[in-house]
N, CA, C and O atoms as a GROMACS GRO file, in nm:
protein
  452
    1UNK      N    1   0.084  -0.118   0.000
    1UNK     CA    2   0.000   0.000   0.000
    1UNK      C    3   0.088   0.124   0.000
    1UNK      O    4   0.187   0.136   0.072
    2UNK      N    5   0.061   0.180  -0.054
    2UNK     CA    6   0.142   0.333  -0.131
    2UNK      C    7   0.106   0.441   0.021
    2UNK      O    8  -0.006   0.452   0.072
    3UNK      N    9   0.244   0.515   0.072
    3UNK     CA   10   0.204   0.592   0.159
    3UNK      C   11   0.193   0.711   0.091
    3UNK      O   12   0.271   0.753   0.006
    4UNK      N   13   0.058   0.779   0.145
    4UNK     CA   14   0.045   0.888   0.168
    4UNK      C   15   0.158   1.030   0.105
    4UNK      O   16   0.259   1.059   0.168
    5UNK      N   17   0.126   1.087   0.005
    5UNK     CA   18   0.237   1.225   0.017
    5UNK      C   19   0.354   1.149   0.031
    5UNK      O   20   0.427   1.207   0.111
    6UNK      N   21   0.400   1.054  -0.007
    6UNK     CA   22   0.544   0.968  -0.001
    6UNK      C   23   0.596   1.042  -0.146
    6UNK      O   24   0.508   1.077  -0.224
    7UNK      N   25   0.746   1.068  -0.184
    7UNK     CA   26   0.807   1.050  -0.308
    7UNK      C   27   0.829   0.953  -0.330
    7UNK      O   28   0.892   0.886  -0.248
    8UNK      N   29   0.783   0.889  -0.469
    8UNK     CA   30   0.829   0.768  -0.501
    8UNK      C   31   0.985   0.816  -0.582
    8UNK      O   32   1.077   0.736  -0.569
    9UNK      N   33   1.010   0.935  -0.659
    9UNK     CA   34   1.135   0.972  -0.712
    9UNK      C   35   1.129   1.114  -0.655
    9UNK      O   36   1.049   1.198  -0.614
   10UNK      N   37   1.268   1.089  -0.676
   10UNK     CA   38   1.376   1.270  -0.619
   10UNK      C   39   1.468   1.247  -0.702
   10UNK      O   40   1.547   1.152  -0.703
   11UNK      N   41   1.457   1.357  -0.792
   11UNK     CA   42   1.580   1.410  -0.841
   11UNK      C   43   1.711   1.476  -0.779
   11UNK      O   44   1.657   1.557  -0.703
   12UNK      N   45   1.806   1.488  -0.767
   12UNK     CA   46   1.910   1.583  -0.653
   12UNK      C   47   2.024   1.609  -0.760
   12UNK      O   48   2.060   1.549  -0.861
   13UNK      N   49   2.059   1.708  -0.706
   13UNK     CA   50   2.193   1.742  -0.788
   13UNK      C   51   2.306   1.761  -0.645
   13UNK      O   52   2.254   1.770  -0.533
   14UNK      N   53   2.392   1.763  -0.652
   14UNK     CA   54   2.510   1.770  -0.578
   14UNK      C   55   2.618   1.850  -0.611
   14UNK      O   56   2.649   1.831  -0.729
   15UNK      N   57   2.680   1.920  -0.563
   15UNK     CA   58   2.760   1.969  -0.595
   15UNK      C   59   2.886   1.990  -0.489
   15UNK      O   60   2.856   2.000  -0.370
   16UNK      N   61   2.989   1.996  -0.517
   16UNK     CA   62   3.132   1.992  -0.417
   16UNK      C   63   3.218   2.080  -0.439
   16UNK      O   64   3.221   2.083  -0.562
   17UNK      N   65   3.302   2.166  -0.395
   17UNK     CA   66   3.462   2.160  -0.385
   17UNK      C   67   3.525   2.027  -0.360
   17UNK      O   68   3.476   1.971  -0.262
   18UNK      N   69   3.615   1.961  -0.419
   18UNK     CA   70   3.676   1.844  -0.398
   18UNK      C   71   3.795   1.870  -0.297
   18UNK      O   72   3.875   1.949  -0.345
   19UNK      N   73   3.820   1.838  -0.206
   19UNK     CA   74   3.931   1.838  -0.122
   19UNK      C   75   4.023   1.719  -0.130
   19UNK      O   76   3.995   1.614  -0.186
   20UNK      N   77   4.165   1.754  -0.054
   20UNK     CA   78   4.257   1.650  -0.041
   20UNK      C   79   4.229   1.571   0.064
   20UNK      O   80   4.327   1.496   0.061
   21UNK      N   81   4.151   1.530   0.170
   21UNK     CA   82   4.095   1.431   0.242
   21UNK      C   83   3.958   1.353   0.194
   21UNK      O   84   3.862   1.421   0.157
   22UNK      N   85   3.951   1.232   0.194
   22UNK     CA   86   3.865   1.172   0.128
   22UNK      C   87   3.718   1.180   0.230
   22UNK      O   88   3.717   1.138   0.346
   23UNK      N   89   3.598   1.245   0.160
   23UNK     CA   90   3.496   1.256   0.213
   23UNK      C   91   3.393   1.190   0.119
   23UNK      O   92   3.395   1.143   0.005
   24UNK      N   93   3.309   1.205   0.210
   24UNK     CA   94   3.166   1.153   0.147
   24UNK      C   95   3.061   1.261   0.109
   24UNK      O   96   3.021   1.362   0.167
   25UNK      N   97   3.031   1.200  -0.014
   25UNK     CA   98   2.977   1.331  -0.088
   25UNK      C   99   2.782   1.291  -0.131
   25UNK      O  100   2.704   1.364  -0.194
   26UNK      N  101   2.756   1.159  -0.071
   26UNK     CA  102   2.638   1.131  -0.079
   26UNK      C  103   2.594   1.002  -0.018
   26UNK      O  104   2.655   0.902  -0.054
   27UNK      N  105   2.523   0.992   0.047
   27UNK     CA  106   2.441   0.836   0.103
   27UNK      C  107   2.328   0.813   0.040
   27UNK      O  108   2.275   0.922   0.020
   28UNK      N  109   2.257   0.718  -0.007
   28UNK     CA  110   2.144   0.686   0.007
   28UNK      C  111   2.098   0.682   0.110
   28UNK      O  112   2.144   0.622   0.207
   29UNK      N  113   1.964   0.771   0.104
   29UNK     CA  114   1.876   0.760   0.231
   29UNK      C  115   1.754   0.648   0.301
   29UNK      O  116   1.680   0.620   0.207
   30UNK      N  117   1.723   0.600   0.384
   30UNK     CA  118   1.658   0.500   0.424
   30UNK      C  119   1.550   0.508   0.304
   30UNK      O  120   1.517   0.605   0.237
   31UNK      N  121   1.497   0.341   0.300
   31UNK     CA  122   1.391   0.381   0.235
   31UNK      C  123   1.428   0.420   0.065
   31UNK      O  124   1.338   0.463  -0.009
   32UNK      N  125   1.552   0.403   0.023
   32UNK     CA  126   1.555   0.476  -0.093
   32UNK      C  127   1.671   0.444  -0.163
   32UNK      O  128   1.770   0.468  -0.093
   33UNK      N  129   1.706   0.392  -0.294
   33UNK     CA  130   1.803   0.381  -0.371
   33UNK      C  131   1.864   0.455  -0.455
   33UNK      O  132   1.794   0.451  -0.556
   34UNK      N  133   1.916   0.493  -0.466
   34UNK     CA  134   2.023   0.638  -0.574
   34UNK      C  135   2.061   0.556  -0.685
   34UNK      O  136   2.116   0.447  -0.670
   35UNK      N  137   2.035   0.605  -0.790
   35UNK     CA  138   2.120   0.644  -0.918
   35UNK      C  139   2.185   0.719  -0.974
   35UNK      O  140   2.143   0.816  -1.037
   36UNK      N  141   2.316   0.680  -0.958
   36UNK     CA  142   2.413   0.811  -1.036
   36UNK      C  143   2.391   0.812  -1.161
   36UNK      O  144   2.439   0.721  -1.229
   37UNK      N  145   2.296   0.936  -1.235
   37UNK     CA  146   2.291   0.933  -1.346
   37UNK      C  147   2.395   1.027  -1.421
   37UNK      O  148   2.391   1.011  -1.543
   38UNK      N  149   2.504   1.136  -1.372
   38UNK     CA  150   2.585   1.204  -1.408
   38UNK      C  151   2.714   1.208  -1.272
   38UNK      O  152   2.688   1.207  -1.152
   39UNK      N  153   2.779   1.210  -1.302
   39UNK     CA  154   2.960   1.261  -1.220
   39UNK      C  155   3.050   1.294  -1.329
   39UNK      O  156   3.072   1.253  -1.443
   40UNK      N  157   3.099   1.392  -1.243
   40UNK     CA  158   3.214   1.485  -1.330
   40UNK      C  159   3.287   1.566  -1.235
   40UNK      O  160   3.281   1.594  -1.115
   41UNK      N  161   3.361   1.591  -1.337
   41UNK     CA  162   3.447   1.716  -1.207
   41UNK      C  163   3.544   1.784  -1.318
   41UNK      O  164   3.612   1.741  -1.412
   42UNK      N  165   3.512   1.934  -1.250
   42UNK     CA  166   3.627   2.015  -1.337
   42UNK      C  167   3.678   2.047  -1.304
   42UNK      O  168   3.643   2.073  -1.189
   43UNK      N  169   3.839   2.100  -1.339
   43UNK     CA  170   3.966   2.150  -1.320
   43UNK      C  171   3.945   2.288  -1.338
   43UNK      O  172   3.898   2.325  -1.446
   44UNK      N  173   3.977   2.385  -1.234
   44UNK     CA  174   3.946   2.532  -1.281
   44UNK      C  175   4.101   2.563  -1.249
   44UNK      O  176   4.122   2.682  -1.229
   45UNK      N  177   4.168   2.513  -1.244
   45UNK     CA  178   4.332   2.532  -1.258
   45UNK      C  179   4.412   2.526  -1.373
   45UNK      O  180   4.396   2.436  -1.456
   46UNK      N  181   4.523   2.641  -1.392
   46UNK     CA  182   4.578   2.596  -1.489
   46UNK      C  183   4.688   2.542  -1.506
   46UNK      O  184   4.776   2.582  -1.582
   47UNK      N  185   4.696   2.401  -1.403
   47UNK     CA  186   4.796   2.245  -1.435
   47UNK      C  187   4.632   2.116  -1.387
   47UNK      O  188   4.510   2.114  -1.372
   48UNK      N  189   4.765   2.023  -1.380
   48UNK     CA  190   4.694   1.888  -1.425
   48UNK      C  191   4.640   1.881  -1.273
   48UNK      O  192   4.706   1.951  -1.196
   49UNK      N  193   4.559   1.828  -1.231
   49UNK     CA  194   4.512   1.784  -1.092
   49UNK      C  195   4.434   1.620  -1.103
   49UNK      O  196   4.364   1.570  -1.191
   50UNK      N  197   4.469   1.583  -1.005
   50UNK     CA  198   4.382   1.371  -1.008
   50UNK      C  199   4.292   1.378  -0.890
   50UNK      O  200   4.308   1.434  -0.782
   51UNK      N  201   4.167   1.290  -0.948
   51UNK     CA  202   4.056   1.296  -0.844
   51UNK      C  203   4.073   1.143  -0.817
   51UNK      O  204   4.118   1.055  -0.891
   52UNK      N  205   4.015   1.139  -0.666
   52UNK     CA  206   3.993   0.959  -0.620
   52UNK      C  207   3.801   0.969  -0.634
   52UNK      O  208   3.729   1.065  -0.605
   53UNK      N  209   3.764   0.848  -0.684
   53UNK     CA  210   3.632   0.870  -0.664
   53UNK      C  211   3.586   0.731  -0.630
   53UNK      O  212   3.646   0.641  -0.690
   54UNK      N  213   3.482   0.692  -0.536
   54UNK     CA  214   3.467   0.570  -0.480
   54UNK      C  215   3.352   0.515  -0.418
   54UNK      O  216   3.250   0.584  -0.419
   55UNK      N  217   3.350   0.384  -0.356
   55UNK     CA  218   3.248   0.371  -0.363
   55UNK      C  219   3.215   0.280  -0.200
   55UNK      O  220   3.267   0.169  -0.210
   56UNK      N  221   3.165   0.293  -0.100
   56UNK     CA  222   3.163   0.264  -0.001
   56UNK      C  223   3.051   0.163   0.028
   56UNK      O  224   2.939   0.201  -0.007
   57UNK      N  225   3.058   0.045   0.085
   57UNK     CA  226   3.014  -0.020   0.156
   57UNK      C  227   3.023  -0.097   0.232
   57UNK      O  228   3.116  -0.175   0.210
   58UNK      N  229   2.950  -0.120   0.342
   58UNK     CA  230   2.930  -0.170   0.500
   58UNK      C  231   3.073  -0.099   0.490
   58UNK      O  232   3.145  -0.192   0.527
   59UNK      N  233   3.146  -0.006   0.465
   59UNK     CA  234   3.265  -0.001   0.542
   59UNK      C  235   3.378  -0.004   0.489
   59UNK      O  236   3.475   0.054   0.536
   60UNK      N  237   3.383  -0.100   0.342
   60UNK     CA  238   3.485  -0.096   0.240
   60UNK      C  239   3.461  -0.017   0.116
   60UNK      O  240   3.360  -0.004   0.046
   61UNK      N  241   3.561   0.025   0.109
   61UNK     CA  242   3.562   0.138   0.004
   61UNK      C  243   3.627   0.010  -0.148
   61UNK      O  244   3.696  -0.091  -0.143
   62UNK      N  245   3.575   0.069  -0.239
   62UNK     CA  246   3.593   0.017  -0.344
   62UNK      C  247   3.615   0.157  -0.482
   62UNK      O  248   3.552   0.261  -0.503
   63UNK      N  249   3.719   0.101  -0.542
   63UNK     CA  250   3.734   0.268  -0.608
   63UNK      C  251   3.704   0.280  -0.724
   63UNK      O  252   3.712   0.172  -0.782
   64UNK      N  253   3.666   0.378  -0.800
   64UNK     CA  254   3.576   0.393  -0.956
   64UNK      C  255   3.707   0.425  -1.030
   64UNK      O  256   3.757   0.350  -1.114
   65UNK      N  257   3.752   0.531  -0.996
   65UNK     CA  258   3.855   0.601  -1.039
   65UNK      C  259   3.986   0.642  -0.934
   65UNK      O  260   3.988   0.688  -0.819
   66UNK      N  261   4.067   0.612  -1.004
   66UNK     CA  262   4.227   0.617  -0.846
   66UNK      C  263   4.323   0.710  -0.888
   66UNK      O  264   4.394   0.658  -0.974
   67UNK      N  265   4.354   0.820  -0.867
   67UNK     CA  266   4.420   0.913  -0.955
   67UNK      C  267   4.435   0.947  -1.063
   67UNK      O  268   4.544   0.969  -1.117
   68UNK      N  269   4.302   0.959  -1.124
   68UNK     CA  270   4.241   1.013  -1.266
   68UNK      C  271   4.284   1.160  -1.260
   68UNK      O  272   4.255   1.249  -1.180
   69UNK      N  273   4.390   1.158  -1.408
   69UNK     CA  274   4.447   1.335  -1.454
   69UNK      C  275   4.316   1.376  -1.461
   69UNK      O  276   4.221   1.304  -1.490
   70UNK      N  277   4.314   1.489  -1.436
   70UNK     CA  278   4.194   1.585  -1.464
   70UNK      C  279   4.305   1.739  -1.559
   70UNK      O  280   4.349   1.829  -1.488
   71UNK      N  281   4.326   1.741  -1.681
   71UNK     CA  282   4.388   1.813  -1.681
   71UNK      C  283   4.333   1.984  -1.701
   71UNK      O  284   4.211   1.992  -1.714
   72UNK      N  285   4.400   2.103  -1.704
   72UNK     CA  286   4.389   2.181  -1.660
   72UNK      C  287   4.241   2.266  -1.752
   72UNK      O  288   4.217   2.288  -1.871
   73UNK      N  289   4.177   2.290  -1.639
   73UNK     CA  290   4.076   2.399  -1.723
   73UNK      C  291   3.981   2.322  -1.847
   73UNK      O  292   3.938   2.358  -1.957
   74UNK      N  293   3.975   2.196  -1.764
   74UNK     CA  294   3.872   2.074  -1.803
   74UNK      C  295   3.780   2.032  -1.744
   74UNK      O  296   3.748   2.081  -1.636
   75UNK      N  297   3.714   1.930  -1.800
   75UNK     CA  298   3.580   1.842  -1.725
   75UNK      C  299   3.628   1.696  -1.764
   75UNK      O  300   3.684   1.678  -1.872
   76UNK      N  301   3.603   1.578  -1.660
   76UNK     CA  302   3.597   1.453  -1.698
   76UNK      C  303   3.506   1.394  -1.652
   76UNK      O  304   3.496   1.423  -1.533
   77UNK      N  305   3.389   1.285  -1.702
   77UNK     CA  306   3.298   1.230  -1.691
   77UNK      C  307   3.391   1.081  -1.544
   77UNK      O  308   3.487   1.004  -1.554
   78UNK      N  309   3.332   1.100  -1.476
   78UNK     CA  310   3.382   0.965  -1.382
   78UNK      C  311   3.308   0.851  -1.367
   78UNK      O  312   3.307   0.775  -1.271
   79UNK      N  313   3.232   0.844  -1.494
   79UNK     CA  314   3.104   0.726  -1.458
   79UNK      C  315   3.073   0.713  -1.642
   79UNK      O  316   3.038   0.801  -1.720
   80UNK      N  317   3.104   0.555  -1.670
   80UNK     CA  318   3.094   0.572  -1.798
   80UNK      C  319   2.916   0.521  -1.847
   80UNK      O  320   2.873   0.505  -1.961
   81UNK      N  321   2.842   0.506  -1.716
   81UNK     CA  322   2.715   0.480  -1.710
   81UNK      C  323   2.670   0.469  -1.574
   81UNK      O  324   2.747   0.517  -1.490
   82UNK      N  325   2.572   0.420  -1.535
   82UNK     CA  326   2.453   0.450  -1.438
   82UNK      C  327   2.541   0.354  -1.284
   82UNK      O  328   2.596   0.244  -1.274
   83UNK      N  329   2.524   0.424  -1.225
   83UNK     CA  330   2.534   0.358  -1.066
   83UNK      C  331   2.448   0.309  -1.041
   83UNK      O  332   2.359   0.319  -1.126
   84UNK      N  333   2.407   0.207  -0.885
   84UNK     CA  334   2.287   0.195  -0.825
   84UNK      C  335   2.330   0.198  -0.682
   84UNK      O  336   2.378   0.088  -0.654
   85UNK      N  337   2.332   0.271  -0.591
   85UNK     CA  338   2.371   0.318  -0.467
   85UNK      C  339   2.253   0.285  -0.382
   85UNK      O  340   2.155   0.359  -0.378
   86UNK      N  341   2.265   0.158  -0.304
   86UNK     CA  342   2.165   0.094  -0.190
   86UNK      C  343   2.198   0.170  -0.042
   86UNK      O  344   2.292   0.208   0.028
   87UNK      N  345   2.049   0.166  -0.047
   87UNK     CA  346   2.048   0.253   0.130
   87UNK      C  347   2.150   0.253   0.221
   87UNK      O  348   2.170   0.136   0.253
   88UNK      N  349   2.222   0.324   0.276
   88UNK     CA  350   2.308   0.356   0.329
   88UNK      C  351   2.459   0.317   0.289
   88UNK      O  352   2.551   0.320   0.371
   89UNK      N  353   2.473   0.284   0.171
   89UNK     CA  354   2.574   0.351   0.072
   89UNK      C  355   2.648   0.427   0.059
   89UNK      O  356   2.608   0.538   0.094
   90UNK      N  357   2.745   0.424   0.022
   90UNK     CA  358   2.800   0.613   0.026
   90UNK      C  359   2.925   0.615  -0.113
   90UNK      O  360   2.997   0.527  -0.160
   91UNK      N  361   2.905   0.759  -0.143
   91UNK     CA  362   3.017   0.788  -0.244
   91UNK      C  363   3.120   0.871  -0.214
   91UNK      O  364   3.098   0.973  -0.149
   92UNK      N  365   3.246   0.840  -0.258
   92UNK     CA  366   3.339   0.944  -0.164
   92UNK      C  367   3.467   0.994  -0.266
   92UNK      O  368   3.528   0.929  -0.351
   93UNK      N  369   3.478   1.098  -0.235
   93UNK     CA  370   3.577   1.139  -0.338
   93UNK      C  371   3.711   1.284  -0.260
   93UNK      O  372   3.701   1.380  -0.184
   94UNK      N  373   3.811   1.226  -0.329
   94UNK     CA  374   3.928   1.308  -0.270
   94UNK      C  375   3.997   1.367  -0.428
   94UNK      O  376   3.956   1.348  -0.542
   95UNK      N  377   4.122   1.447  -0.377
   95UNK     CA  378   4.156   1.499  -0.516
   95UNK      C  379   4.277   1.556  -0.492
   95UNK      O  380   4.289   1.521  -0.375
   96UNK      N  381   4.366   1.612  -0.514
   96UNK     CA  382   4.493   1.598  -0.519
   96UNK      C  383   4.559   1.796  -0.516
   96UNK      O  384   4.672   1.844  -0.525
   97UNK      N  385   4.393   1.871  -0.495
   97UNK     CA  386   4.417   1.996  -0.477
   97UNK      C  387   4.322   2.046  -0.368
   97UNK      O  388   4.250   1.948  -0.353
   98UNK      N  389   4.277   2.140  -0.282
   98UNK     CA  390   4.208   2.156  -0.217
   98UNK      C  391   4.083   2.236  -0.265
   98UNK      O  392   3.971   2.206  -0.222
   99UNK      N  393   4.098   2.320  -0.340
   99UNK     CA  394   3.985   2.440  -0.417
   99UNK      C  395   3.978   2.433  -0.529
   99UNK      O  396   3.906   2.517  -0.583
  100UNK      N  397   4.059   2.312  -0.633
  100UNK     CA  398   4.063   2.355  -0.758
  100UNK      C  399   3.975   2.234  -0.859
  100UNK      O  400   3.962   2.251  -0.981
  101UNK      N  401   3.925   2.127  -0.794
  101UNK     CA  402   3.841   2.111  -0.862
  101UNK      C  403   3.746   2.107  -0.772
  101UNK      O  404   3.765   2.106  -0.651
  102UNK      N  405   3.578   2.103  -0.863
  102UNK     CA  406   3.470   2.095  -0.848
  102UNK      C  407   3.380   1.997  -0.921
  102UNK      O  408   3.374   1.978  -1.043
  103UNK      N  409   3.300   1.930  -0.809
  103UNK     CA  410   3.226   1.823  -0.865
  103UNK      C  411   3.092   1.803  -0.862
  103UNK      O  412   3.033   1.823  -0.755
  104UNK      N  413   3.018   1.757  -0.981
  104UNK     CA  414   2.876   1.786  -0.989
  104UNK      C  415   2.820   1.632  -1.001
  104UNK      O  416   2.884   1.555  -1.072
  105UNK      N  417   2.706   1.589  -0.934
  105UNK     CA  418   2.651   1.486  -1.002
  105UNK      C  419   2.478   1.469  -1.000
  105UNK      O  420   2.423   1.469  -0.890
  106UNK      N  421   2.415   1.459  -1.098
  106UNK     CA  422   2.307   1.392  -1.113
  106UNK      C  423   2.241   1.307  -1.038
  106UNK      O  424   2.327   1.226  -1.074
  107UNK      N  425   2.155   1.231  -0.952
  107UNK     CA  426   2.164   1.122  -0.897
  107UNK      C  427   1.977   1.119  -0.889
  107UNK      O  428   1.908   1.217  -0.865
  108UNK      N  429   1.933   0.996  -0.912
  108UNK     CA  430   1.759   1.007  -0.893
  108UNK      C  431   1.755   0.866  -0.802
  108UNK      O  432   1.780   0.747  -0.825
  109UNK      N  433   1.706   0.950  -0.674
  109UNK     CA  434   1.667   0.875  -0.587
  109UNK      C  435   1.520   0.795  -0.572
  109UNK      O  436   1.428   0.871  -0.540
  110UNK      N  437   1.483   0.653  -0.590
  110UNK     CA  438   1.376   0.591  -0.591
  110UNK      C  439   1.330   0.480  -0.480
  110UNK      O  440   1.388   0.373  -0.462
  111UNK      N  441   1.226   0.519  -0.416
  111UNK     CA  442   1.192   0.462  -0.312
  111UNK      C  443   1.160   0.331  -0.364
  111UNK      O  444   1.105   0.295  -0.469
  112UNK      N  445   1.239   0.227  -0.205
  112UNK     CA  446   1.189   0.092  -0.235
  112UNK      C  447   1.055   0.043  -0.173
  112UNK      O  448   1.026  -0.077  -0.176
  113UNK      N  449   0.970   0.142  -0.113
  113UNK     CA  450   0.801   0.096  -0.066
  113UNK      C  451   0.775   0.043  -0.140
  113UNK      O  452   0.662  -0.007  -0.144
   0.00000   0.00000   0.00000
């Protein structure tokens, strides 16, 4: 039975400064599965900079991308298609400058009710 005023989809966009300590940049929320439908990240520097981008569960990290050049005053796609990020999940990403890149992603969250 369908609750009430429930979302069955959420769209979200995300957005980051990428830092040199590896953080988490999204969970799935209870109740709800993520799809990364876009990741990227651009270089607003002018040299080369490498992003870590990854993928967390129960605790182990598993990595998409491991010191991917991002070179200068660019964009690189970090997902050559669709994720599926289960409830309490997480995505995490580090980078090899503190302010100089920035990362955007797509993600449509769909309830499992």
């Amino acid at each position: 039975m369908a609750v009430a005023n429930a979302s069955v989809n959420l769209f979200k966009t995300i957005t980051e400064t990428v830092g040199l300590t590896t953080a988490a940049i999204y969970t799935a929320p209870v109740a709800y599965t993520g799809v990364v439908l876009l990741a990227q990240v651009a270089n607003i520097s002018d040299t080369t900079q490498t992003i870590n981008f990854g993928y967390r569960r129960n605790g182990e990290d598993t990595p998409i991308v491991n010191d991917l050049p991002v070179p200068a005053n660019d964009t690189v796609n970090l997902l050559s298609g669709k994720l599926v990020i289960e409830t309490g999940n997480i995505l995490t990403i580090s980078g090899s400058t503190a302010t100089e890149l920035k990362f955007l992603s797509s993600i449509l969250e769909t309830s499992n009710l």
